[in-house]
C-alpha positions as CSV (number, residue, x, y, z in Angstrom):
1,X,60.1,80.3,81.9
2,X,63.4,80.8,82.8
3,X,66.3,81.2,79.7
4,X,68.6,78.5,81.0
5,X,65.6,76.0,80.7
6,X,64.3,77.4,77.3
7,X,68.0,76.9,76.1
8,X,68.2,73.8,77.4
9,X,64.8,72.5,75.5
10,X,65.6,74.0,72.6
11,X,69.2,73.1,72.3
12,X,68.7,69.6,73.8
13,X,65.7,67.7,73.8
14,X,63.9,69.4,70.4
15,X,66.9,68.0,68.6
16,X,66.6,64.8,70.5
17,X,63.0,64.6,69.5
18,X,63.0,65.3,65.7
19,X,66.8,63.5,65.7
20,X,63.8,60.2,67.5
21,X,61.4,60.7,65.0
22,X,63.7,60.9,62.0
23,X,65.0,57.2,63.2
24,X,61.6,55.9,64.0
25,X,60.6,57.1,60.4
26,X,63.7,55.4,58.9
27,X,63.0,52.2,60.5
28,X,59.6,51.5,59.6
29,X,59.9,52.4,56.3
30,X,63.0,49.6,55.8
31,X,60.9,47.1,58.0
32,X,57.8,47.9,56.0
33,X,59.4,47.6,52.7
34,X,58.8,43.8,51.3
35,X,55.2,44.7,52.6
36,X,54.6,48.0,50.3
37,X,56.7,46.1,47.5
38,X,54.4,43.4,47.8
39,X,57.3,40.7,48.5
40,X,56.4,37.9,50.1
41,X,53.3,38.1,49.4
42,X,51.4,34.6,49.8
43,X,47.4,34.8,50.4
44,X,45.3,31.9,51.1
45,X,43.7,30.7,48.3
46,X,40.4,29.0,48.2
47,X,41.3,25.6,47.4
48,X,45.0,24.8,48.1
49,X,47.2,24.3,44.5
50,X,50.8,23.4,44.3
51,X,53.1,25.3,42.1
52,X,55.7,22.4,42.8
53,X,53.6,19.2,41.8
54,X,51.5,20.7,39.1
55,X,54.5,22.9,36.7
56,X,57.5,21.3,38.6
57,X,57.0,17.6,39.1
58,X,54.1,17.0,36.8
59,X,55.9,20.0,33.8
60,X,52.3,21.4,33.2
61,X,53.2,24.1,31.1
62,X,52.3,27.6,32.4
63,X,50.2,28.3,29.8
64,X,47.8,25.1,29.9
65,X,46.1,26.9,32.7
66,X,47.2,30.9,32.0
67,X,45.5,30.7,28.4
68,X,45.5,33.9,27.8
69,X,49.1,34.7,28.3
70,X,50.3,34.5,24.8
71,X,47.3,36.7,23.2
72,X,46.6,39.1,25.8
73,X,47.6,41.7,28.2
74,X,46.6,39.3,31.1
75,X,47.6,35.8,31.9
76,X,44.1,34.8,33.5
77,X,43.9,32.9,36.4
78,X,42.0,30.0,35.4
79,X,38.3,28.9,35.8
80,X,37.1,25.9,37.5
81,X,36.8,24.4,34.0
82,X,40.5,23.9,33.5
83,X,41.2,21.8,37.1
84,X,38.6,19.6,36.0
85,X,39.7,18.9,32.9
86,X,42.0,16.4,34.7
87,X,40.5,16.5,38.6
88,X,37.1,14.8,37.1
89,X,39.7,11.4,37.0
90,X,42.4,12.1,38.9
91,X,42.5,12.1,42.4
92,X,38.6,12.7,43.1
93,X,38.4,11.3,46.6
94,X,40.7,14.1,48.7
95,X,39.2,17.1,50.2
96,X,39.9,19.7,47.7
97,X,39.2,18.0,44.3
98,X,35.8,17.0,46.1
99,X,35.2,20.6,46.6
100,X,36.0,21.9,43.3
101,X,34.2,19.0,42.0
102,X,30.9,20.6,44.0
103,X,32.1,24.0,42.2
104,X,32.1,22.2,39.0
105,X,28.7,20.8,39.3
106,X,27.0,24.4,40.8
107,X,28.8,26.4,38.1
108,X,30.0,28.3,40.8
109,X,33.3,30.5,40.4
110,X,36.7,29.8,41.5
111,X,37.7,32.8,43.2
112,X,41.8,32.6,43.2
113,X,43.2,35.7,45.3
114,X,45.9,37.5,42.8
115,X,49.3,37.2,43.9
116,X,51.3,39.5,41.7
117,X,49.8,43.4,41.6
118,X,50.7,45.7,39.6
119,X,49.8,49.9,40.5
120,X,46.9,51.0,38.3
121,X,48.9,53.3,36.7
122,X,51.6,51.0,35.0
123,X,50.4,49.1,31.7
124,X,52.3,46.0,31.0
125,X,51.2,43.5,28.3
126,X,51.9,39.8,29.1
127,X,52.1,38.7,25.3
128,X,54.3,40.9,24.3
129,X,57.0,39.4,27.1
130,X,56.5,35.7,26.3
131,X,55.9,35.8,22.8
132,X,59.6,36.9,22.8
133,X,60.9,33.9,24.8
134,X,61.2,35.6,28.1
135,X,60.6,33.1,30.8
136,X,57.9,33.0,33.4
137,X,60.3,33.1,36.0
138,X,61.7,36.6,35.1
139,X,59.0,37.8,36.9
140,X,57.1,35.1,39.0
141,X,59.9,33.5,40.7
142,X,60.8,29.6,40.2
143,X,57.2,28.4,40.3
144,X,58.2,25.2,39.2
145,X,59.8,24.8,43.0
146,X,56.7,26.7,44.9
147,X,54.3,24.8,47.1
148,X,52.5,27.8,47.8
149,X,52.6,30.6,45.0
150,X,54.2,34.0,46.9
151,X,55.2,37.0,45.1
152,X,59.0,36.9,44.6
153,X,59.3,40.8,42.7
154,X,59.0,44.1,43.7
155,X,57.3,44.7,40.3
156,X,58.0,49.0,40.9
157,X,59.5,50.8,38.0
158,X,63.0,50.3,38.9
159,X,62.9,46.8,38.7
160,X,61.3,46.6,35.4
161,X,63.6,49.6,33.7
162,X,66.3,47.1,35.5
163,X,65.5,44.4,32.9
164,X,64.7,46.9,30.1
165,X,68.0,48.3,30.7
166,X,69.9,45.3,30.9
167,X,68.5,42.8,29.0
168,X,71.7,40.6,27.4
169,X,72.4,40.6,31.1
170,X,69.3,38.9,32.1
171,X,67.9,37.1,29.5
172,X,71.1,35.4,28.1
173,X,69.0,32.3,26.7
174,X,67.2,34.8,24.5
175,X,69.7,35.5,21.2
176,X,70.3,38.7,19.9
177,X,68.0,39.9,22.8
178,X,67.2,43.9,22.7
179,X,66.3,46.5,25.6
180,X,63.2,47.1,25.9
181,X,61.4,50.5,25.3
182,X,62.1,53.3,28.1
183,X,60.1,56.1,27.3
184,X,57.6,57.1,29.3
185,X,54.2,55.7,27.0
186,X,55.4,52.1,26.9
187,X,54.1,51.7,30.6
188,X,52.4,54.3,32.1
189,X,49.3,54.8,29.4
């Protein structure tokens, strides 16, 4: 190989290439980012549920169905039990309620696909948020105005030290709100 072509190759097209790559690299990780942040998240769901009607129009509170959310680590995605509690009067005769009504009857599960994820490693406690007045919507988006539930948070660590930073700044319905803990323990356990 001759030294003008080597020269050429390495002065020209291997910078090219890695300059390519570095670009391509860049791209997909910004295009790719609601995805890995779990934005926009919205999965089919077994039997379809509106947000909208049942919290917004109808003001079901969040925690008739989420039982668990003021005593536990977990909200809980509710059991077949809890639709029917009103769906054994209310609108029987559409597709859906019949089918959760045959779910009912066969004691078979509900199996709601989870919307909002959080990594293995991060503890957060449900309880300890509400029971201090901090809003559902902090986290979950304005559910109240959902058809279809989709997840509206990147719920990483930055956004969560963003509220325990910041707190008066976010919760300013809350009174002599605090920042929450930052040390290491309070999340990753």
């Amino acid at each position: 190989m001759n030294h003008s072509k080597l020269d050429y190759i390495l002065k020209v097209r291997v910078p090219v290439t890695i300059f390519v790559i570095i670009i391509s690299f860049a791209i997909t990780y910004y295009v790719s980012r609601p995805e890995r942040d779990g934005i926009g998240y919205q999965p089919d769901q077994p039997i379809p549920f509106s947000h909208k009607l049942h919290a917004g129009e109808m003001k079901i509170d969040c925690q008739y169905c989420h039982t668990t959310v003021t005593k536990s680590r977990f909200a809980s995605i509710p059991p077949v039990q809890t639709c029917m509690n009103c769906h054994s009067v209310a609108r029987k005769n559409r597709p859906a309620i019949i089918q959760l009504t045959e779910m009912y009857q066969k004691n078979i599960p509900l199996k709601w696909k989870r919307v909002h994820r959080l990594a293995d490693f991060a503890y957060f406690n449900h309880s300890v948020h509400v029971n201090r007045g901090i809003d559902c919507a902090e986290c979950h988006g304005d559910v109240r105005n959902m058809d279809v539930i989709k997840q509206v948070s990147s719920f990483t660590m930055a956004s969560c030290l963003d509220c325990h930073r910041n707190a008066q700044l976010k919760l300013t319905y809350i009174s002599k709100v605090k920042n929450g803990p930052e040390n290491c323990s309070a999340c990753h356990r």
